[in-house]
C-alpha positions as a printed NumPy array, in Angstrom:
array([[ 44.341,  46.746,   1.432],
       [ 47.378,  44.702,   1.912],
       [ 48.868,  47.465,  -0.838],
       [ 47.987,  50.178,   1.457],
       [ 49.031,  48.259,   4.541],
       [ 52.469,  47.301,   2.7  ],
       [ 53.106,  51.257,   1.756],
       [ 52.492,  52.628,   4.721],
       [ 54.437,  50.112,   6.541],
       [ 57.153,  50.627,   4.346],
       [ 56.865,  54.949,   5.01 ],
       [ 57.202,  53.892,   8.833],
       [ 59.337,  50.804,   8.221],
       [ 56.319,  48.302,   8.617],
       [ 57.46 ,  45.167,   6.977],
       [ 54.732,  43.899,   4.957],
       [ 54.745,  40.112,   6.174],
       [ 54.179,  41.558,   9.726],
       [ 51.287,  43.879,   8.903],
       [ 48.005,  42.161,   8.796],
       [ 44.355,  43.977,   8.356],
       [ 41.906,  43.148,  11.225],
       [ 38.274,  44.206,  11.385],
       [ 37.043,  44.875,  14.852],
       [ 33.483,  43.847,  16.599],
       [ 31.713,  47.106,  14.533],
       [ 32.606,  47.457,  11.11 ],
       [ 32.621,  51.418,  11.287],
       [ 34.938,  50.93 ,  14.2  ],
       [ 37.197,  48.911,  11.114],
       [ 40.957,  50.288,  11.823],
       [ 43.97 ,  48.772,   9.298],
       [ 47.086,  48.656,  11.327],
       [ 50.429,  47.297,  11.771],
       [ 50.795,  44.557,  13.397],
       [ 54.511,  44.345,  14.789],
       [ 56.251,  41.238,  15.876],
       [ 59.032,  41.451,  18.438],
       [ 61.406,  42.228,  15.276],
       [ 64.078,  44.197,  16.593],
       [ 64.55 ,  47.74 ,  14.821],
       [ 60.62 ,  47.573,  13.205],
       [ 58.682,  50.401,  14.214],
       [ 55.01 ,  50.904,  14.852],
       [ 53.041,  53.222,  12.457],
       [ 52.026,  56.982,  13.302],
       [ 48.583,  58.077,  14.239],
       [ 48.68 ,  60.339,  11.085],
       [ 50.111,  57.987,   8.591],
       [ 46.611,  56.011,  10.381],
       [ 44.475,  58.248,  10.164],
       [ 45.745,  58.403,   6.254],
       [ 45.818,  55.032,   5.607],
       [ 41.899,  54.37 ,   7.028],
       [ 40.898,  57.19 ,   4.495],
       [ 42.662,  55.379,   1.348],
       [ 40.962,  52.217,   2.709],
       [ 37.299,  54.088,   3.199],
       [ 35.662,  53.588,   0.195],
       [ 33.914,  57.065,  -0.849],
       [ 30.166,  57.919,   0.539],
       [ 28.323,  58.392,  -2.277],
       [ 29.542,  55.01 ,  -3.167],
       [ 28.216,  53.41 ,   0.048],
       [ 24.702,  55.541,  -0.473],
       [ 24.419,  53.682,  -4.19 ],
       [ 24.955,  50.311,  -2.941],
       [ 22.543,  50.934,   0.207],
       [ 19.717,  51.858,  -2.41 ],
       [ 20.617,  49.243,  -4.996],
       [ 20.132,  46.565,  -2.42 ],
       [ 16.744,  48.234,  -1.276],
       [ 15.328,  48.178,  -4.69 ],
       [ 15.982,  45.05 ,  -5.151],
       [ 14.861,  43.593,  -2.373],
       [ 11.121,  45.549,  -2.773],
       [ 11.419,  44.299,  -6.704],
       [ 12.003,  40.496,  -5.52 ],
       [  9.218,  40.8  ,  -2.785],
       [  6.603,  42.272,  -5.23 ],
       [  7.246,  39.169,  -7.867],
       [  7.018,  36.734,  -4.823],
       [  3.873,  38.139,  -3.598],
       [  2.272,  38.447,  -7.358],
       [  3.452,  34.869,  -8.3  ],
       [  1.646,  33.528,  -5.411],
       [ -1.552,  35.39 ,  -5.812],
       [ -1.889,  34.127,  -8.782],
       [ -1.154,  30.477,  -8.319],
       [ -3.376,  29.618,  -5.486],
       [ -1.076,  27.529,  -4.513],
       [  1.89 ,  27.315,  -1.771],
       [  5.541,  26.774,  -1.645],
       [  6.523,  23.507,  -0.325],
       [ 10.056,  23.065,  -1.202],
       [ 12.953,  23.338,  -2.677],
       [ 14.168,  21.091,  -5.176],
       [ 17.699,  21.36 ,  -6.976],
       [ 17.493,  24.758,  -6.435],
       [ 14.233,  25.829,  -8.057],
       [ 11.247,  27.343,  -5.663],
       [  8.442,  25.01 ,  -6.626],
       [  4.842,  26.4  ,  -5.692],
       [  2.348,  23.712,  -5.469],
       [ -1.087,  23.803,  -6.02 ],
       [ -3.471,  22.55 ,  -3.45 ],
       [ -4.031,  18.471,  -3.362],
       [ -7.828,  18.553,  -3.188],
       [-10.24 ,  20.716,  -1.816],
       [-12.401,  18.267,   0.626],
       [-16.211,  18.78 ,   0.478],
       [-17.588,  19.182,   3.87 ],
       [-20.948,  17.672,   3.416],
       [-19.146,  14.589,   1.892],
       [-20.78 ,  11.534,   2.272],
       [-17.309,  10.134,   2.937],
       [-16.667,  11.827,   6.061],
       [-13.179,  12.956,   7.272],
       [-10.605,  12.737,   4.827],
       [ -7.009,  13.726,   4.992],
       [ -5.184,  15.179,   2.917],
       [ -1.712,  15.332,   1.978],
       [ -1.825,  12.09 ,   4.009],
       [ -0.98 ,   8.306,   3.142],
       [ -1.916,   5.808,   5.395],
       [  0.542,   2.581,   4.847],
       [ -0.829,  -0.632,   5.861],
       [  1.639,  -3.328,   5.649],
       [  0.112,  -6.137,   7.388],
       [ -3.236,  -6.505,   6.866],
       [ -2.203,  -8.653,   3.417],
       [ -5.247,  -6.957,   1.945],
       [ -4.63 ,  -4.344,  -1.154],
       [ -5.66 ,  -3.285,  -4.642],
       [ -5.485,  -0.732,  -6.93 ],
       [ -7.579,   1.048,  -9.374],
       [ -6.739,   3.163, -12.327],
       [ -8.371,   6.639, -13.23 ],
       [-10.126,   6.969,  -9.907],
       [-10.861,  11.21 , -10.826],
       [-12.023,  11.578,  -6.828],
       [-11.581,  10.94 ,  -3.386],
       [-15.104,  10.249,  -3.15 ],
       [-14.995,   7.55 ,  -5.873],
       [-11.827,   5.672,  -4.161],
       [-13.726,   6.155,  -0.957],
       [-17.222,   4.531,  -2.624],
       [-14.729,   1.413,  -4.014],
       [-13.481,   1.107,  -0.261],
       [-16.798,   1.22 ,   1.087],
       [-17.698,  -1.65 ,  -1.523],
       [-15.338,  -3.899,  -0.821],
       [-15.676,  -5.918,   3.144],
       [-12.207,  -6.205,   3.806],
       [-11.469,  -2.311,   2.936],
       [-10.782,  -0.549,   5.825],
       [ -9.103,   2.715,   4.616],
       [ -7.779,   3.777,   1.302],
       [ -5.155,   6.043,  -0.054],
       [ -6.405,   8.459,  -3.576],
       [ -3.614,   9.353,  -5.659],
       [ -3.621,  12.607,  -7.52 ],
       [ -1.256,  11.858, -10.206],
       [  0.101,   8.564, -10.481],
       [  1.496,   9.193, -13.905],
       [ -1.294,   7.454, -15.356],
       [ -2.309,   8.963, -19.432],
       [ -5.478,  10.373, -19.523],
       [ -6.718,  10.747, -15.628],
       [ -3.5  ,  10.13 , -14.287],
       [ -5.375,   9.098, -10.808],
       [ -5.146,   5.726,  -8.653],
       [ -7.142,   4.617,  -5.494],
       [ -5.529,   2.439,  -3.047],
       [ -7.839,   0.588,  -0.446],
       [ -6.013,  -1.288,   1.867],
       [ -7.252,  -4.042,   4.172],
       [ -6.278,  -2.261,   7.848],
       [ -5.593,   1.65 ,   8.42 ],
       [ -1.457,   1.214,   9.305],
       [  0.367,   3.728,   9.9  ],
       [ -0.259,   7.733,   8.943],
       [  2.173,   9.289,   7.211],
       [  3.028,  12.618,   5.28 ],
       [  2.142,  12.267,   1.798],
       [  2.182,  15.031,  -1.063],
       [ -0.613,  14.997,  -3.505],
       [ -2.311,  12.096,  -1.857],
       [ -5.672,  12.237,   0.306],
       [ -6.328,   9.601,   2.923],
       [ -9.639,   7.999,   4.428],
       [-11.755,   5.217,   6.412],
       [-15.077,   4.722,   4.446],
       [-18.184,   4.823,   6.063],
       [-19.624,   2.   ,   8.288],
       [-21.714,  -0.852,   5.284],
       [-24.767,  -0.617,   5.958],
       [-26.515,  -3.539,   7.447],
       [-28.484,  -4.951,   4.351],
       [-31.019,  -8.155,   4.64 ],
       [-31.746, -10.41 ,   1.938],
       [-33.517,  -8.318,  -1.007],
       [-36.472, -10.48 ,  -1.866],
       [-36.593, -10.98 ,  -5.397],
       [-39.313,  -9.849,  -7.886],
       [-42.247, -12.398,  -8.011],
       [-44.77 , -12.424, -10.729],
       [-44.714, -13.079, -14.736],
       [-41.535, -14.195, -15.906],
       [-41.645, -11.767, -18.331],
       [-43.166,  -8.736, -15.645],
       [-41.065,  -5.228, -15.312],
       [-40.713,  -2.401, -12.792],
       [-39.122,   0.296, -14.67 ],
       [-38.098,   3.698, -12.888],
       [-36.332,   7.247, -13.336],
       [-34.665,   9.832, -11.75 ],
       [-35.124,  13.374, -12.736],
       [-33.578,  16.802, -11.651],
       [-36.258,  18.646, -10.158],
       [-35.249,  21.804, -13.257],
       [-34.399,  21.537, -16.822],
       [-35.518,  19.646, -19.819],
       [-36.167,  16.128, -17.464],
       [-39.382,  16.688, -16.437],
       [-40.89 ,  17.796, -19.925],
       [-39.208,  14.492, -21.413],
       [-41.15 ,  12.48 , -18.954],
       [-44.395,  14.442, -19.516],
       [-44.008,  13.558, -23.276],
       [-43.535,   9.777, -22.356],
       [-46.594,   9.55 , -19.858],
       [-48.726,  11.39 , -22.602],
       [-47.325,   8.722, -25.284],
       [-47.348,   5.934, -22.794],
       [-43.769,   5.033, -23.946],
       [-40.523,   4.083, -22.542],
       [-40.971,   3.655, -19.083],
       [-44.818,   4.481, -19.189],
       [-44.923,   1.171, -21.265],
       [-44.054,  -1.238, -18.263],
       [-46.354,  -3.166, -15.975],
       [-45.4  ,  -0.57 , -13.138],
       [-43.314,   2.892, -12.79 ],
       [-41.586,   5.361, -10.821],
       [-40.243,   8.81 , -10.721],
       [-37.09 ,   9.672,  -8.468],
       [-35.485,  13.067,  -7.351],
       [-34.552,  14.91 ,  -4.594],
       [-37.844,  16.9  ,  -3.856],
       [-41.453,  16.152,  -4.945],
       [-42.14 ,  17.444,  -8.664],
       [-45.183,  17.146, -10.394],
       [-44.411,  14.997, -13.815],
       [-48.096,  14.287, -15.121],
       [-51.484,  14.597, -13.901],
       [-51.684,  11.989, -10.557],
       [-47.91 ,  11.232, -11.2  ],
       [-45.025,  12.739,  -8.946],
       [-41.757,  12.299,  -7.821],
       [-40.512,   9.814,  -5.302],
       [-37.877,  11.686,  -2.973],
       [-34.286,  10.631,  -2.288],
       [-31.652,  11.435,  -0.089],
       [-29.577,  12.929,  -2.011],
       [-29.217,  16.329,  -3.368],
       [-27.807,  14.879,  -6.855],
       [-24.7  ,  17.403,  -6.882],
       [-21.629,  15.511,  -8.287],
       [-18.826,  16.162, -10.08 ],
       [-17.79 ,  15.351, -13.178],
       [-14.393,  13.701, -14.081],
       [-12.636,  10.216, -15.49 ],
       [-11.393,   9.833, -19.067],
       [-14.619,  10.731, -20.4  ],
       [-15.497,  13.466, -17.913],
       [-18.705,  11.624, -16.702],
       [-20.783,  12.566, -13.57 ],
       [-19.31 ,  10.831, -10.441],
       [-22.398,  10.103,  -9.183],
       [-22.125,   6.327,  -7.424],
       [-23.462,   8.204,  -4.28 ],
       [-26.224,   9.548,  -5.519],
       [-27.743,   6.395,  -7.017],
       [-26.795,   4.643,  -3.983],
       [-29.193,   6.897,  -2.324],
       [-31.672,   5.652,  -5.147],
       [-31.286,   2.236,  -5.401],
       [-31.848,   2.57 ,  -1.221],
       [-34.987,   3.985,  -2.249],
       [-36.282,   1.846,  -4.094],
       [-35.54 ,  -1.082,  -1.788],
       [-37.822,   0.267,   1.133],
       [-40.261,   1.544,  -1.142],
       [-40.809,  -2.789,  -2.306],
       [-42.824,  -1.881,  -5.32 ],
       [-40.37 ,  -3.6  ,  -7.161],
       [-41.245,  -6.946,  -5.346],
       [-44.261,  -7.409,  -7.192],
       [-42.853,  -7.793, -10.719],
       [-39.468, -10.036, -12.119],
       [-37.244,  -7.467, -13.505],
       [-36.451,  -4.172, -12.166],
       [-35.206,  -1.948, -14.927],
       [-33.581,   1.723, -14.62 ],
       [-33.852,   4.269, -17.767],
       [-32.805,   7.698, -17.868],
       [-35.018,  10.316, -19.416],
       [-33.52 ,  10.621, -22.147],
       [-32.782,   6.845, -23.523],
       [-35.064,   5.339, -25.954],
       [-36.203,   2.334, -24.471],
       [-39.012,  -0.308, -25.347],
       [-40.29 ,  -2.81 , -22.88 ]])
């Protein structure tokens, strides 16, 4: 442009270091011209040497069409890989980092029927007075770092971890002695543990020394039930003590005059940790609960728990 603006000012005796290109408010209103100082002797540029001189600057309109659909493809292009890379990540973008878009998956996915209650997450809650802390390796669940909170008097909230950087199950659980402050937290899911139950003094077994209480629990499907059905016929493993009992979450027939005790508890867990055990604290808290009101365990000294499928002799 300067080129153009130099020639032309030099046709009409436009110095080039007083010609200057300006753009105005619309760019199809764009007009080069020559810009005149109070120069003595420097004339000002013809309409038609203008008019020429915006042509040479135009650039052609076939050219301008191109561009115009270049950038519309592209732009379609770049919003179709957007939209398929987050279909298929089930995830969301959360920000930028050095320049890359970083799509993060989802923290956790909070059970509503949890027996924890509310949880938060994406939330850290930072207590820095209480003076009460601790942490716990390869915690695989919120509901597991809720359970240790819940287990522990002075726990009053806790903070689970989703990757701590940990090998194996690279997850941590934080309980914390007061609930602090609440704070935004990436990866991290935040809690207050249900209210301990209010539990008396459990009266110990009385009888023999050498007396047992042995019980079960079953799901109400599957191979379970035939296991136990094999034992009662056999009168072994659990069969064998000086009393038994039969747990699960609805009333199932095991033997003839022999059925299920029921729980509170639907026995649905999860399965997770280094060696991808069930999580199941919860559901043999419900048991253990059980058991307690039930009292048949009173009568006898030891109170032993076998699963179906253990060999066992009293």
């Amino acid at each position: 442009l300067a080129q153009l603006v130099g020639r032309s000012g030099r046709r009409e005796g436009c110095p080039l270091r007083v010609a200057a290109w300006e753009m105005q408010s619309s760019a199809r209103d764009a007009r080069p011209y020559c810009h005149v100082s109070d120069y003595p002797g420097v004339d000002v540029m013809s309409d038609s040497d203008e008019q020429d001189l915006l042509q040479e600057a135009r650039p052609p309109r076939r050219w301008v069409r191109r561009s115009l659909m270049l950038a519309l493809g592209a732009g379609v292009v770049s919003a179709a890989v957007c939209a398929a890379v987050l279909g298929q990540s089930k995830g969301r973008l959360r920000y930028r980092r050095q320049g890359d878009l970083q799509i993060k998956s989802s923290t956790w996915d909070v059970d509503p029927d949890s027996y924890c209650g509310k949880m938060e997450v994406d939330v850290e809650y930072k207590d820095e007075v209480s003076g009460f802390g601790r942490n716990f390796d390869h915690i695989p669940s919120p509901e597991l770092c809720c359970a240790l909170c819940q287990a522990e008097p002075r726990c009053k909230s806790f903070t689970w971890v989703k990757d701590a950087g940990l090998e194996g199950c690279p997850s941590q659980c934080w309980i914390k002695g007061g609930t602090g402050t609440r704070v935004a937290g990436y990866g991290k899911v935040s809690g207050i543990p249900p209210a301990r139950p209010t539990v008396g003094t459990v009266p110990s077994g009385r009888g023999t020394s050498q007396s047992l209480f042995c019980f079960s629990l079953i799901m109400p499907y599957g191979s379970e039930s035939k296991l136990l059905a094999f034992q009662w016929q056999k009168q072994a493993s659990i069969f064998a003590c000086d009393a038994y009992a039969v747990y699960s979450n609805v009333s199932v027939e095991v033997a003839p005059s022999l059925s299920t005790k029921v729980v509170n508890s639907n026995l649905q867990c999860k399965y997770g940790g280094d060696s991808n055990t069930a999580l199941n604290s919860w559901i043999f808290i419900a048991v253990w609960d059980k058991l307690i009101d039930d009292g048949q365990y009173r009568s006898y000294q030891w109170t032993v728990k076998v699963d179906p499928d253990c060999v066992f002799f009293p």
